[in-house]
C-alpha positions as YAML, in Angstrom:
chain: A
units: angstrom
residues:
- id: 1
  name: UNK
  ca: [106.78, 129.15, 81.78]
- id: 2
  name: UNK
  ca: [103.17, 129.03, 80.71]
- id: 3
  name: UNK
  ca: [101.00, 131.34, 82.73]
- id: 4
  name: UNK
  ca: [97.86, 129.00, 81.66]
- id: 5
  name: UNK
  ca: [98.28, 125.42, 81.38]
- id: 6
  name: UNK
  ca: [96.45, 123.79, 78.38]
- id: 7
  name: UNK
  ca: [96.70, 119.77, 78.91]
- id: 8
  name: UNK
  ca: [95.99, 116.85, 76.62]
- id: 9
  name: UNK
  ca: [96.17, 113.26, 78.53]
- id: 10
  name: UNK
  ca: [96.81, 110.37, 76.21]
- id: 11
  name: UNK
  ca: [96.19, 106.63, 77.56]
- id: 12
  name: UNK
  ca: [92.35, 106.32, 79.27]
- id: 13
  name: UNK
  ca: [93.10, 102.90, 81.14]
- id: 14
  name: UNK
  ca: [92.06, 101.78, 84.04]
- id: 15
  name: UNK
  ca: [94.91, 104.30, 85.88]
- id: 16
  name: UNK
  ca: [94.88, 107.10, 83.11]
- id: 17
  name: UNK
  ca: [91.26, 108.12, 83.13]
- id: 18
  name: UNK
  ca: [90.73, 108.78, 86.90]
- id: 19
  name: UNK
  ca: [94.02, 110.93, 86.49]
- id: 20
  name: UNK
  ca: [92.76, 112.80, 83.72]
- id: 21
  name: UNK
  ca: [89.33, 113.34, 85.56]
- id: 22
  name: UNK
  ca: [91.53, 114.82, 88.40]
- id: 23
  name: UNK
  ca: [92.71, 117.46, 86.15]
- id: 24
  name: UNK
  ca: [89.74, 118.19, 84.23]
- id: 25
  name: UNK
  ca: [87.83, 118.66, 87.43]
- id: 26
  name: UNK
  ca: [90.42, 121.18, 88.35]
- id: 27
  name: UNK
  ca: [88.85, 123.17, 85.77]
- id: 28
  name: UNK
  ca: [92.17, 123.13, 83.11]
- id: 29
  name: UNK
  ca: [91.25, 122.81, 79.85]
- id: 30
  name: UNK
  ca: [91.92, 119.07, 78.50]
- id: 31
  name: UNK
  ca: [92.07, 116.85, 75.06]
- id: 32
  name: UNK
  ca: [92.13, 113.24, 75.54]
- id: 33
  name: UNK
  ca: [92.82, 110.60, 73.27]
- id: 34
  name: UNK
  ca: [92.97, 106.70, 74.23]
- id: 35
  name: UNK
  ca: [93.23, 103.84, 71.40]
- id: 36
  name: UNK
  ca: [89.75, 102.94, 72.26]
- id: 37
  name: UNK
  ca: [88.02, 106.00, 71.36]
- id: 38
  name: UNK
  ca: [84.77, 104.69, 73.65]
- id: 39
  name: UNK
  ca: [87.12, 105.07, 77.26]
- id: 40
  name: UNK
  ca: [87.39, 108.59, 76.50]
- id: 41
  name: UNK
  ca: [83.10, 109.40, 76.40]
- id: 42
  name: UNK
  ca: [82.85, 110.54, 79.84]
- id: 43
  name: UNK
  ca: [84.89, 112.98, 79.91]
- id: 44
  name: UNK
  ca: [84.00, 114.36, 76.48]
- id: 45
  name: UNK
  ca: [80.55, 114.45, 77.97]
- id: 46
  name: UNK
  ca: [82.06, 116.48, 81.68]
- id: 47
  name: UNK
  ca: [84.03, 118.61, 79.05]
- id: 48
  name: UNK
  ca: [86.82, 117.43, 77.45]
- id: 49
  name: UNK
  ca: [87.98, 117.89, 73.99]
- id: 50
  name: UNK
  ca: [88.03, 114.69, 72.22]
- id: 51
  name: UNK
  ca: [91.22, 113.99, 69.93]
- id: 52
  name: UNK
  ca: [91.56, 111.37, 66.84]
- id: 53
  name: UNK
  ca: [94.89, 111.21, 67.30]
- id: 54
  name: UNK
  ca: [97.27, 112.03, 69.69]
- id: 55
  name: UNK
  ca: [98.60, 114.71, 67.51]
- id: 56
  name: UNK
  ca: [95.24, 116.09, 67.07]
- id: 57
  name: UNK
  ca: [94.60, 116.01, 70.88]
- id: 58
  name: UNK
  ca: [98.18, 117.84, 71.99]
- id: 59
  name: UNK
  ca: [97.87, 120.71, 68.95]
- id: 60
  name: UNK
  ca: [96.95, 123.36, 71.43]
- id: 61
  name: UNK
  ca: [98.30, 121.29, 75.01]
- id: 62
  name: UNK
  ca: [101.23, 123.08, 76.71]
- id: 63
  name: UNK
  ca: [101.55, 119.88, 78.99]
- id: 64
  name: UNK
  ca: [100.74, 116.66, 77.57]
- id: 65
  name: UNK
  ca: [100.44, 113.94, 79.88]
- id: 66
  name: UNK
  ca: [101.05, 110.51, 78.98]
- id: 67
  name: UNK
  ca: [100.15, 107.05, 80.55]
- id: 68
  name: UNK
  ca: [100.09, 103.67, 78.39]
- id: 69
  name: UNK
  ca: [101.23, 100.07, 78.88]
- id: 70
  name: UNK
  ca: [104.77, 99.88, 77.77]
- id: 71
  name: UNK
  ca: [107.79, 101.04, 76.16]
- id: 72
  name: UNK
  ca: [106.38, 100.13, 72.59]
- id: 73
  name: UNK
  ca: [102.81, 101.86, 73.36]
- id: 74
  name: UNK
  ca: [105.15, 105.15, 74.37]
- id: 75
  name: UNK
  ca: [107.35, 105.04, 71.03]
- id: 76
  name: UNK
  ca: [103.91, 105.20, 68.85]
- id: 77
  name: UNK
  ca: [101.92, 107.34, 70.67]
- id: 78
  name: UNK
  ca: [105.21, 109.88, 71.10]
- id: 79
  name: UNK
  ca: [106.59, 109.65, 67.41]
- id: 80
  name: UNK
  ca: [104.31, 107.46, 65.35]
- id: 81
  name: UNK
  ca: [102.93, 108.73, 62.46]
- id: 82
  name: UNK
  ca: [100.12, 110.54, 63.57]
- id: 83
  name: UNK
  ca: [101.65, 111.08, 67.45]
- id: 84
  name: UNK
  ca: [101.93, 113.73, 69.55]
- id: 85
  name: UNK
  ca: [105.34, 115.00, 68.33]
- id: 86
  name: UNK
  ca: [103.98, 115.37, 65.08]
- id: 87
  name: UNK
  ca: [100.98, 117.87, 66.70]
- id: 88
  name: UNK
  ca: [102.78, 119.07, 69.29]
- id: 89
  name: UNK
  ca: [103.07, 122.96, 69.78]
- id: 90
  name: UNK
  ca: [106.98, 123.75, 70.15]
- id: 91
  name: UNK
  ca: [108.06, 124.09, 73.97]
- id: 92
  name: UNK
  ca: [105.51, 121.63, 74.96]
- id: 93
  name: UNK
  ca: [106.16, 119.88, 78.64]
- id: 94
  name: UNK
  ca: [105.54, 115.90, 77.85]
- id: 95
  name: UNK
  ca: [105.05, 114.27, 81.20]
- id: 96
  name: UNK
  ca: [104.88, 110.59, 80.91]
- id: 97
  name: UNK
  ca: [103.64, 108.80, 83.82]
- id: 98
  name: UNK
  ca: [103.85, 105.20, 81.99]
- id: 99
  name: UNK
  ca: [106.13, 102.82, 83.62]
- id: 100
  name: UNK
  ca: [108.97, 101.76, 81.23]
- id: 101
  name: UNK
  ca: [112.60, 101.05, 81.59]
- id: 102
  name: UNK
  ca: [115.18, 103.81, 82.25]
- id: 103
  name: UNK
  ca: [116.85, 103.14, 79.11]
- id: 104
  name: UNK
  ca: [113.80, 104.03, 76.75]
- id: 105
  name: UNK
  ca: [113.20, 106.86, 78.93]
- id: 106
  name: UNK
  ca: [116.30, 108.51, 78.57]
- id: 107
  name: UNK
  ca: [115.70, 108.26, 74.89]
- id: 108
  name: UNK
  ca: [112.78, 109.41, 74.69]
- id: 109
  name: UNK
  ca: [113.93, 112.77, 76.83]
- id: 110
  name: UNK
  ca: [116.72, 112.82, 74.16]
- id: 111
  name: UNK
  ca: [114.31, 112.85, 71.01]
- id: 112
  name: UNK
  ca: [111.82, 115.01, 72.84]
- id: 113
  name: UNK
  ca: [114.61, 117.42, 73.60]
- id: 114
  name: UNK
  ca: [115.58, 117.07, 69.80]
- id: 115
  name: UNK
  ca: [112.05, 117.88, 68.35]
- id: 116
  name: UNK
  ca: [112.35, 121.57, 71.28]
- id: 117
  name: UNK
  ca: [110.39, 119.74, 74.31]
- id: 118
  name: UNK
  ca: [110.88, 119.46, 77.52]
- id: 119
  name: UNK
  ca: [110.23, 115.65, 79.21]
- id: 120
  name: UNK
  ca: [109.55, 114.66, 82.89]
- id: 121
  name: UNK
  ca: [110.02, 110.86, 83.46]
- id: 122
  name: UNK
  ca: [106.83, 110.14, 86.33]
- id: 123
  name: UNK
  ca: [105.98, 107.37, 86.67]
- id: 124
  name: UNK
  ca: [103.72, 106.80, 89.87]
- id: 125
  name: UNK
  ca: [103.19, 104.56, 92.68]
- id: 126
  name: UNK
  ca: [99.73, 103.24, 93.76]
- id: 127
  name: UNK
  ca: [96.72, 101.72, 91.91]
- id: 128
  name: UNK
  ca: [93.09, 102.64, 90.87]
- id: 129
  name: UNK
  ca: [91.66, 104.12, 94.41]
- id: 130
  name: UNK
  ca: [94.79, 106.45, 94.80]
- id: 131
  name: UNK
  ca: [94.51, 107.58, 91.01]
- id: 132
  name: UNK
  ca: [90.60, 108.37, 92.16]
- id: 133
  name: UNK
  ca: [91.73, 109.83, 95.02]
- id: 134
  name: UNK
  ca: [94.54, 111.91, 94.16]
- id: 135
  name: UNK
  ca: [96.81, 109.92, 96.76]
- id: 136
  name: UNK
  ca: [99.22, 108.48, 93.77]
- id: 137
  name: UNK
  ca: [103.00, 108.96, 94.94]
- id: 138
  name: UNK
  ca: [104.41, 111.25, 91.46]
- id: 139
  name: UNK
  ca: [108.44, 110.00, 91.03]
- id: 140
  name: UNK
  ca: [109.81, 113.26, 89.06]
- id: 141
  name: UNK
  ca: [112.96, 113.13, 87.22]
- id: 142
  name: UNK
  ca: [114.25, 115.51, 84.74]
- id: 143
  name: UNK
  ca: [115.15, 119.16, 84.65]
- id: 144
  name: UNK
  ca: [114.35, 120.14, 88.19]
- id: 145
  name: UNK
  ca: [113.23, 123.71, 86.99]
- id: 146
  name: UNK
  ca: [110.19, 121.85, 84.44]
- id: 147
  name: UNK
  ca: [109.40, 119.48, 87.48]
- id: 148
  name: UNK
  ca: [108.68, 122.81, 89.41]
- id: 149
  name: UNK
  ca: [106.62, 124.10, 86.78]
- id: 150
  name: UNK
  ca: [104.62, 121.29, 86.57]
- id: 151
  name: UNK
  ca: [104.35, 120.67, 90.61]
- id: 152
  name: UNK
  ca: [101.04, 122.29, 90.64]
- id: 153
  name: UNK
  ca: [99.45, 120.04, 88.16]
- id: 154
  name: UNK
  ca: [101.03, 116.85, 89.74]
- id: 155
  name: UNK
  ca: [99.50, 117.55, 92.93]
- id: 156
  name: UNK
  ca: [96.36, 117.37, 91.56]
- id: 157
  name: UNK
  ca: [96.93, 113.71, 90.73]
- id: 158
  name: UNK
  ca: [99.46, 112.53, 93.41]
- id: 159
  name: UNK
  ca: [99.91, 113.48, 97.08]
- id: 160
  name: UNK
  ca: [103.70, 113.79, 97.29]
- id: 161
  name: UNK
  ca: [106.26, 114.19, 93.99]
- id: 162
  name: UNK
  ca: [109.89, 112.65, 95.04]
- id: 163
  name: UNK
  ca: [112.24, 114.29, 92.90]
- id: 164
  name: UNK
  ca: [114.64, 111.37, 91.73]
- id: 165
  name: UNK
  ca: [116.99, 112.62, 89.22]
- id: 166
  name: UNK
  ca: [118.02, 112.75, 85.65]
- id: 167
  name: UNK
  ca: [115.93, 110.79, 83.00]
- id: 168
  name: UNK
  ca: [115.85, 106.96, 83.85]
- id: 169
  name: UNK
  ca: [115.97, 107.43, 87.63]
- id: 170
  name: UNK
  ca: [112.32, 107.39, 88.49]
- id: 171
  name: UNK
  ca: [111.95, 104.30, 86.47]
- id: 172
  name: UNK
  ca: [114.33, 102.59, 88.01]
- id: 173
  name: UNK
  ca: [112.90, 103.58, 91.62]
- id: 174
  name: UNK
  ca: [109.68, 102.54, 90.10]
- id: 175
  name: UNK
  ca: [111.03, 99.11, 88.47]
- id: 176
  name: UNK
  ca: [112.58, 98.63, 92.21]
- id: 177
  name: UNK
  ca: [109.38, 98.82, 93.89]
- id: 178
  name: UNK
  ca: [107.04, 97.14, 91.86]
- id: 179
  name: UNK
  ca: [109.82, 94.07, 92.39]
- id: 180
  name: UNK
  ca: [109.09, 94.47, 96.16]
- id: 181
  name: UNK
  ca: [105.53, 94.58, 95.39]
- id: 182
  name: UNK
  ca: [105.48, 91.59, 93.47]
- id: 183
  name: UNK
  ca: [107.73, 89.93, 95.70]
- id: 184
  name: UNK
  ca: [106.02, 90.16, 98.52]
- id: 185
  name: UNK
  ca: [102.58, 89.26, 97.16]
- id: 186
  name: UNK
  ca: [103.91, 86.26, 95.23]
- id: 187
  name: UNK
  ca: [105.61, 85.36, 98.58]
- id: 188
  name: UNK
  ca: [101.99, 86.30, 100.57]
- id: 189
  name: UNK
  ca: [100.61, 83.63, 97.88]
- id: 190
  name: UNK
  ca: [103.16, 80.99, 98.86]
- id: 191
  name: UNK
  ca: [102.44, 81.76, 102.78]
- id: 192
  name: UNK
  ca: [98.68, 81.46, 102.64]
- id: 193
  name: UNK
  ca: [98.71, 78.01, 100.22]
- id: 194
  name: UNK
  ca: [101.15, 75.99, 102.42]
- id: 195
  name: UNK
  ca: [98.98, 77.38, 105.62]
- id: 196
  name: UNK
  ca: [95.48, 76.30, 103.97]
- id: 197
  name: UNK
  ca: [97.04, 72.91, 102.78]
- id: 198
  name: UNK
  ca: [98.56, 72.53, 105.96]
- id: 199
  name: UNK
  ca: [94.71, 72.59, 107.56]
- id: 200
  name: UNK
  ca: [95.33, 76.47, 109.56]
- id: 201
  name: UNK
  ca: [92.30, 78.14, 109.86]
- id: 202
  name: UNK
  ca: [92.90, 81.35, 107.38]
- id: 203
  name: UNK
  ca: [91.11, 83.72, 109.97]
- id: 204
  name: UNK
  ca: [93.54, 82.53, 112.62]
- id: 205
  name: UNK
  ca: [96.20, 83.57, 109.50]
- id: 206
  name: UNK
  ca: [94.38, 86.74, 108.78]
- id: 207
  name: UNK
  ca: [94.68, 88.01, 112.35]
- id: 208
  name: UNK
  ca: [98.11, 86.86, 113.05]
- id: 209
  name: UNK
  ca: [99.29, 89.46, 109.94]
- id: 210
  name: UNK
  ca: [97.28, 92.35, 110.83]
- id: 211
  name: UNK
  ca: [98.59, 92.39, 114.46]
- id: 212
  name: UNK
  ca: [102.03, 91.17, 114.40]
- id: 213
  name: UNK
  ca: [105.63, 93.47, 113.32]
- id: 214
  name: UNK
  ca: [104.11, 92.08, 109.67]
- id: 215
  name: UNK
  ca: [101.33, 94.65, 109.91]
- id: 216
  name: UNK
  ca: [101.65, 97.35, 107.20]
- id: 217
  name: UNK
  ca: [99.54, 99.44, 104.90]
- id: 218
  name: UNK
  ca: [100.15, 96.68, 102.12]
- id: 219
  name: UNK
  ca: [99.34, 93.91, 103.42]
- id: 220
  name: UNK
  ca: [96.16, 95.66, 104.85]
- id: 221
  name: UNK
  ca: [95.22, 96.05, 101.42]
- id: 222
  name: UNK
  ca: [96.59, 92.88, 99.36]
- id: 223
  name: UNK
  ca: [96.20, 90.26, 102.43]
- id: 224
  name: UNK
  ca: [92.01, 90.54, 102.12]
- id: 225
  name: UNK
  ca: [92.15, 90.18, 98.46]
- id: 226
  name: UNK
  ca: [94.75, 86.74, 98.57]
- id: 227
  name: UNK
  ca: [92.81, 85.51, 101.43]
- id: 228
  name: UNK
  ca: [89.44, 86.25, 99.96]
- id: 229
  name: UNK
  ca: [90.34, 85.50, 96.26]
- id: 230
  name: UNK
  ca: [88.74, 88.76, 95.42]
- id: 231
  name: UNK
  ca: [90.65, 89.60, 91.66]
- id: 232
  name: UNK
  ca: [88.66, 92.73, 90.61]
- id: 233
  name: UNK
  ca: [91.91, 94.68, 88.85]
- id: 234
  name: UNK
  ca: [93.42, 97.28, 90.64]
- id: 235
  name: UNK
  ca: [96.65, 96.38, 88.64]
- id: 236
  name: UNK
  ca: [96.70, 93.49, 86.40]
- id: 237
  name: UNK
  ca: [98.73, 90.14, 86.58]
- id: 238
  name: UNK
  ca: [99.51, 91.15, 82.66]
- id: 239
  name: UNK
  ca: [101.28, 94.37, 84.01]
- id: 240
  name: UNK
  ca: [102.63, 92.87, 87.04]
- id: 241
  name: UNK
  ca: [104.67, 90.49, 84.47]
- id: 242
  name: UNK
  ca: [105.63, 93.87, 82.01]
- id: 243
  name: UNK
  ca: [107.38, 95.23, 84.89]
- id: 244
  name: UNK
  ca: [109.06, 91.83, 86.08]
- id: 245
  name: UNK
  ca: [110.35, 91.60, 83.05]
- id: 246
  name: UNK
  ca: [111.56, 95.15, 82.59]
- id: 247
  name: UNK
  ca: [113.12, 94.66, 85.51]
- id: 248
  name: UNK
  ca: [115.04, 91.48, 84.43]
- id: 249
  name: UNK
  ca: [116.09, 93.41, 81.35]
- id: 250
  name: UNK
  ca: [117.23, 96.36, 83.57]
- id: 251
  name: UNK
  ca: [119.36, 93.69, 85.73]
- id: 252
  name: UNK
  ca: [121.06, 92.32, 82.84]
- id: 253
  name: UNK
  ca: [121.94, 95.85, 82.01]
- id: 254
  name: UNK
  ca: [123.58, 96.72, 85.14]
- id: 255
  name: UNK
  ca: [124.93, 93.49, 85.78]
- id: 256
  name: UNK
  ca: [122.54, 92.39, 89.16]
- id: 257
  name: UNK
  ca: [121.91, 88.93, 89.61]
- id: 258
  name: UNK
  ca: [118.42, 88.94, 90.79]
- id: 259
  name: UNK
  ca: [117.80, 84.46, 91.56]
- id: 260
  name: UNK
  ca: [114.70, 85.85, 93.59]
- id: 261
  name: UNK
  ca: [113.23, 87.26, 90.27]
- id: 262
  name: UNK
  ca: [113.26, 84.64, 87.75]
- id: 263
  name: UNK
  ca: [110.91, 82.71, 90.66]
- id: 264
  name: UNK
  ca: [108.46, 85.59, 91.12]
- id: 265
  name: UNK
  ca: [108.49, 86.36, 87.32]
- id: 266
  name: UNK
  ca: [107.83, 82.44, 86.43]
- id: 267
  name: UNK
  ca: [104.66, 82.58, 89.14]
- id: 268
  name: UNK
  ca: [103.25, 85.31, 87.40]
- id: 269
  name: UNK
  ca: [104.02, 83.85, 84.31]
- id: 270
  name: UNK
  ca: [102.21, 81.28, 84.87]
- id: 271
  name: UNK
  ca: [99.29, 82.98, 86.16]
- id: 272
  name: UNK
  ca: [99.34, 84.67, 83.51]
- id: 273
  name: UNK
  ca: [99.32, 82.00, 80.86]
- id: 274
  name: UNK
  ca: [96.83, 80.11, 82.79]
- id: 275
  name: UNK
  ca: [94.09, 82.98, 81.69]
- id: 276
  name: UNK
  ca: [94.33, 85.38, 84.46]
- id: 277
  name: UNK
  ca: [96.20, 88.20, 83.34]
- id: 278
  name: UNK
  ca: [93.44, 90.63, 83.16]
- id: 279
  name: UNK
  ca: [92.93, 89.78, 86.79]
- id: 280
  name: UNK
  ca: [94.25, 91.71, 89.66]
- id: 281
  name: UNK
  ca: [98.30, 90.23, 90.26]
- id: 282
  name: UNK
  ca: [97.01, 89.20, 93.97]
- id: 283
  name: UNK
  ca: [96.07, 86.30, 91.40]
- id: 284
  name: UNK
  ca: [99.15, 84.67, 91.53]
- id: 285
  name: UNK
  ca: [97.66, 82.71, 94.70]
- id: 286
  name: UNK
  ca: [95.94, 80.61, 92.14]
- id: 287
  name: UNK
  ca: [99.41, 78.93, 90.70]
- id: 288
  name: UNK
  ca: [101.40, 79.55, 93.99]
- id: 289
  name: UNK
  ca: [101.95, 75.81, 95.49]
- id: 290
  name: UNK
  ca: [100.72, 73.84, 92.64]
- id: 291
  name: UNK
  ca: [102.69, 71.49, 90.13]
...
């Protein structure tokens, strides 16, 4: 167990860099690296150490946090040539909060385990405000005795950690929900564009959701933006479609038939391909209803 916690955070996107200000804040010491070196100034300038590579920025880490795009962006920044298995002092604790599909998780675990780390899969739920905030929801699997040892610094970035399981559990809870998510906002999408080309006032729509059994957290948050066409990112249609289509490929795996997926996945899709995939997903209301 390490008595004092040195931390490296590799991946400064739009979700990574409010996490990583969380910790340095906390007063750890902290090496970042992100594949645009510019994302990382800030907190160089509050106090970071900046690393070339991620094996430069994880020499002296003893947890290494790690939160990219996808299951290729993992592999390199892992056990590319310069990554962070290559710097990595032995022992190291490599928590990687990307979200990828249980079956590259569990070998990554394997080939961390292999090269003498330890691995916690954690991927987390919520978007930009909660990673500012500290509000993310951390889903822990892995050796229950490292998730303990890391608790501490997981609170710091996430209100609650849900223990899952072994390695590819949490990804597959986090697969599952961001299918409800996208489900229900590609579905949102559909509601509002048959109500608007039917002629109902949207404010008479608006108010309907927020005070009938439909009323939750979500839609407090996604209805405005759908309604309002306000597509500032808080998680991108580009992402939205990763995970759709991780969670196709997980479905094939275990044998699901998912019909209500390849419809959501198309809309974003298409959303997508129409030039909006840096957009927030609550951009799918653009395609939704439309030849």
């Amino acid at each position: 167990m390490f008595t004092h916690p040195s931390l490296a955070f590799l991946g400064l996107g739009s979700m990574g860099r409010p996490m990583a200000e969380r910790l340095l804040a906390a007063g750890y010491p902290l090496a970042v690296w992100n594949r645009t070196g510019a994302r990382a100034d800030a907190l160089v300038d509050a106090g970071a150490r900046r690393g070339g590579t991620p094996a430069a920025a994880v020499e002296h880490a003893t947890v290494i946090f790690i939160m990219v795009s996808d299951p290729p962006a993992v592999e390199q920044v892992l056990f590319g040539p310069a990554g962070a298995i290559a710097g990595a002092r032995q022992g190291a604790i490599v928590i990687d909060c990307s979200t990828i599909d249980p079956s590259h998780s569990r070998e990554f675990a394997e080939r961390c385990a292999a090269a003498g780390h330890r691995y916690v899969e954690c991927p987390v739920m919520g978007s930009v405000n909660q990673a500012r905030t500290g509000t993310l929801v951390a889903l822990a699997a892995g050796d229950a005795d490292t998730i303990s040892e890391v608790g501490p610094l997981l609170l710091l970035i996430a209100r609650q950690v849900v223990r899952v399981g072994g390695p590819g559990s949490a990804s597959t809870l986090k697969l599952v929900m961001n299918l409800l998510v996208g489900g229900l906002t590609e579905l949102l999408a559909e509601s509002i564009s048959v109500a608007e080309q039917a002629g109902l006032p949207l404010d008479v729509l608006r108010e309907s959701l927020m005070t009938s059994v439909l009323a939750s957290p979500f839609l407090g948050y996604k209805a405005p933006q759908l309604l309002e066409r306000r597509y500032d990112p808080l998680f991108s249609a580009h992402l939205m479609l990763k995970d759709l289509t991780l969670v196709q490929q997980l479905a094939a795996e275990v044998g699901a038939s998912l019909p209500a997926l390849d419809v959501i996945r198309t809309q974003y899709a298409r959303a997508v391909a129409a030039g909006h995939g840096d957009q927030d997903f609550a951009v799918v209301r653009e395609v939704v209803g439309r030849p």
